[in-house]
C-alpha distance (Angstrom), angle and dihedral (degrees) to the residues before:
residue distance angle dihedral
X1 . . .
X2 3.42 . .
X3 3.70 121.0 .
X4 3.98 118.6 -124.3
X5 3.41 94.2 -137.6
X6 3.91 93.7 57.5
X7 3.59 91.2 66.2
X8 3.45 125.2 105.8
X9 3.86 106.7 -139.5
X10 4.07 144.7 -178.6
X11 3.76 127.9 -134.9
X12 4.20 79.7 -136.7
X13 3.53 96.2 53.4
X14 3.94 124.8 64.6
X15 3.50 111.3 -125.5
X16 3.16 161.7 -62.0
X17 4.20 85.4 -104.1
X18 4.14 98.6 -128.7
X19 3.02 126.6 -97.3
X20 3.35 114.8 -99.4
X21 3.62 93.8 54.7
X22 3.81 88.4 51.8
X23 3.93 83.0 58.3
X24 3.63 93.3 54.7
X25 3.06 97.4 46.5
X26 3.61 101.0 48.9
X27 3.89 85.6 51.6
X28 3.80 88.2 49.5
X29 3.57 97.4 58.2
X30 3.85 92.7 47.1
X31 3.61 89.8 -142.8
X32 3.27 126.0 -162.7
X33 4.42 135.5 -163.4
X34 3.92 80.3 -102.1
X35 3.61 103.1 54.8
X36 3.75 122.5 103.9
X37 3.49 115.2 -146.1
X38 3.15 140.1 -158.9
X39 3.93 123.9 -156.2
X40 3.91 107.2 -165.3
X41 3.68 112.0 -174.6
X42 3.90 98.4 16.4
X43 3.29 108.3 167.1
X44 4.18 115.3 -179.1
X45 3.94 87.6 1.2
X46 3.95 95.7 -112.5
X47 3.86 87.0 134.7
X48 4.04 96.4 37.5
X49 4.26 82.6 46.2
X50 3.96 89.4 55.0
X51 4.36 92.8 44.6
X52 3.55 90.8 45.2
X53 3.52 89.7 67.9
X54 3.37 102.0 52.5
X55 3.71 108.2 24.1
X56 4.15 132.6 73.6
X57 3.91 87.3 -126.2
X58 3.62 148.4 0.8
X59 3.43 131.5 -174.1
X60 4.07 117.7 -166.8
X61 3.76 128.4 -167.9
X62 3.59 134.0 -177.6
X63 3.81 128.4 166.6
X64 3.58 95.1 -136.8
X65 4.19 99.7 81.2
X66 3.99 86.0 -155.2
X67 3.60 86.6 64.6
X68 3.65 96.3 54.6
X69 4.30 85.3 49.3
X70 3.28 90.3 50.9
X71 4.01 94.5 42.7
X72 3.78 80.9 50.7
X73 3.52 92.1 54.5
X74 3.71 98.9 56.9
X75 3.48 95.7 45.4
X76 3.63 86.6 56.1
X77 3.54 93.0 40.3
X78 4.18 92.0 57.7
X79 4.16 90.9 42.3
X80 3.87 84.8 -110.5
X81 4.05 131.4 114.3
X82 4.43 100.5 89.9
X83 3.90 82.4 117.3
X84 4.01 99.4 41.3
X85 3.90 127.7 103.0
X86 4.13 99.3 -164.0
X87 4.53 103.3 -154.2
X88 3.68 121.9 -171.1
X89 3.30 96.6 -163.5
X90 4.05 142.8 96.5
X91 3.52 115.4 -67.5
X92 3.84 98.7 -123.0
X93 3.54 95.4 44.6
X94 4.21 95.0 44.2
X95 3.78 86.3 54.0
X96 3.73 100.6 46.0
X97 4.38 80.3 74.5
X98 3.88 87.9 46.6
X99 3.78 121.6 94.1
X100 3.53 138.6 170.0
X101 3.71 96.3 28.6
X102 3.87 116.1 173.6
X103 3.42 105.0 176.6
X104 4.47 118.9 29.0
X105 3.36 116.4 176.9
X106 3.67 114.8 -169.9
X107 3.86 120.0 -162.6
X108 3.74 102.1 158.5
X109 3.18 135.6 10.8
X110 3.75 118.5 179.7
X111 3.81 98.6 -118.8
X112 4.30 85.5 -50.9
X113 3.22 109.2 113.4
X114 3.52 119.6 118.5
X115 4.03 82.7 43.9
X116 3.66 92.1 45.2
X117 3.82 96.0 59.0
X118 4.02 100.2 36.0
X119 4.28 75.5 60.9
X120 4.13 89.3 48.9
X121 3.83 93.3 40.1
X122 4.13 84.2 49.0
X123 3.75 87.2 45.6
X124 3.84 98.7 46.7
X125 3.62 130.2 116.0
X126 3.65 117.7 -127.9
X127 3.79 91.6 -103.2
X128 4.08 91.9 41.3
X129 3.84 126.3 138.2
X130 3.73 132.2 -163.9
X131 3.48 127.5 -144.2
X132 3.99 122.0 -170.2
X133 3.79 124.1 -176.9
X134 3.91 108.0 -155.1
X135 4.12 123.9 -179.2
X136 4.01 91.0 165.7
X137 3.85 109.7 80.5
X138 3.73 88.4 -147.7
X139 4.11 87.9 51.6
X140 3.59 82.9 52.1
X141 3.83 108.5 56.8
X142 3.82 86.7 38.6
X143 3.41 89.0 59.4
X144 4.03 94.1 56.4
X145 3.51 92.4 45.7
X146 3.49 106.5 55.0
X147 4.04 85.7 40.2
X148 3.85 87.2 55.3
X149 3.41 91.5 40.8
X150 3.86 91.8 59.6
X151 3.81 100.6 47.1
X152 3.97 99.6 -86.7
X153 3.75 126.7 128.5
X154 3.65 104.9 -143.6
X155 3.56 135.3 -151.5
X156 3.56 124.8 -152.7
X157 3.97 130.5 -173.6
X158 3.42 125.9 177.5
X159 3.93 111.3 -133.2
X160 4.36 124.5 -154.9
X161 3.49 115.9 168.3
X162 3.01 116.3 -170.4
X163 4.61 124.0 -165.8
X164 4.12 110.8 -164.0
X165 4.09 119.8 -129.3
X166 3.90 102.1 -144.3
X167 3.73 99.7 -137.8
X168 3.87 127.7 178.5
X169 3.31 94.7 -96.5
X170 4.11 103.9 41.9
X171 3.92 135.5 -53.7
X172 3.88 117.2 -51.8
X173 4.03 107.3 -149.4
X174 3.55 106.8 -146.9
X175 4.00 121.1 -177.2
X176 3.71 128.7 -132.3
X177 3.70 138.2 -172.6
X178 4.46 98.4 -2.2
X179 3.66 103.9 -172.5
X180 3.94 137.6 140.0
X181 3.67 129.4 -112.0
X182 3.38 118.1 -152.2
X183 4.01 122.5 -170.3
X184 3.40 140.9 -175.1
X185 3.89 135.9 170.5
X186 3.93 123.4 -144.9
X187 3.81 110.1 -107.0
């Protein structure tokens, strides 16, 4: 894994999404060095960084073209990035040229996503997974809906890490990055 503090980051671009979560979600998807991925919503890359290790392709977009520099950065930065295709674009229309996807992970989606995922889940291979990171309770029982609403069975979990501060006096718990991920596999 990557370390957070390795990353090179942007106070207009969210991320890199922490570690931990990164973990989880890279053991979520079950990926494999066949999968083709597709990062919509990427941000500094700290999710495309971790896939591109471990998957035949990804593919990231963001709308925000500092976010693809930046995602283009760290890839460059950590010697990885031969099996990345970088879009500035929307996320709805970037995927409507995508096909075959195995793995999407969705981590923002610029008011889009209902119509973002009925694209993935047209887009999906028969064996595909989705994986949606959702801070916003709102983004969050959207999410589910539309997921149920198109056959899935999601799963959601509800993720706090927490890192301790040693002070004089004891260990101060502080939490960072508390977000839900939501998956779902196609039937």
């Amino acid at each position: 894994m990557l370390e957070d503090k390795d990353f090179i980051k942007s106070c207009d671009v969210p991320g890199p999404t922490k570690e931990a979560i990164r973990a989880i979600l890279l053991y979520k998807s079950e990926v494999t060095f066949t999968d083709k991925v597709v990062d919509c919503g990427c941000g500094t890359g700290g999710i495309t960084c971790e896939f591109s290790q471990r998957a035949g392709e990804v593919i990231s977009i963001d709308t925000n073209p500092e976010a693809i520099e930046v995602t283009s950065r760290n890839l460059k930065k950590f010697g990885l990035g031969d099996n990345v295709t970088l879009i500035s674009d929307d996320g709805a229309n970037a995927l409507k040229d995508i096909d075959d996807i195995d793995i999407a992970v969705v981590g923002g989606s610029g008011r889009q996503l209902e119509n973002i995922l009925d694209i993935v889940d047209s887009k999906l291979n028969s064996k595909g997974r989705i994986l949606i990171t959702a801070i916003l309770v709102d983004t969050k029982v959207e999410a589910v809906n539309k997921l149920k609403s198109l056959g899935y069975n999601p799963k959601l979990m509800e993720v706090n890490i927490s890192n301790g501060r040693i002070l004089d006096r004891g260990v101060l718990m502080i939490s960072e990055n508390p977000i839900a991920i939501i998956t779902a596999k196609k039937r």
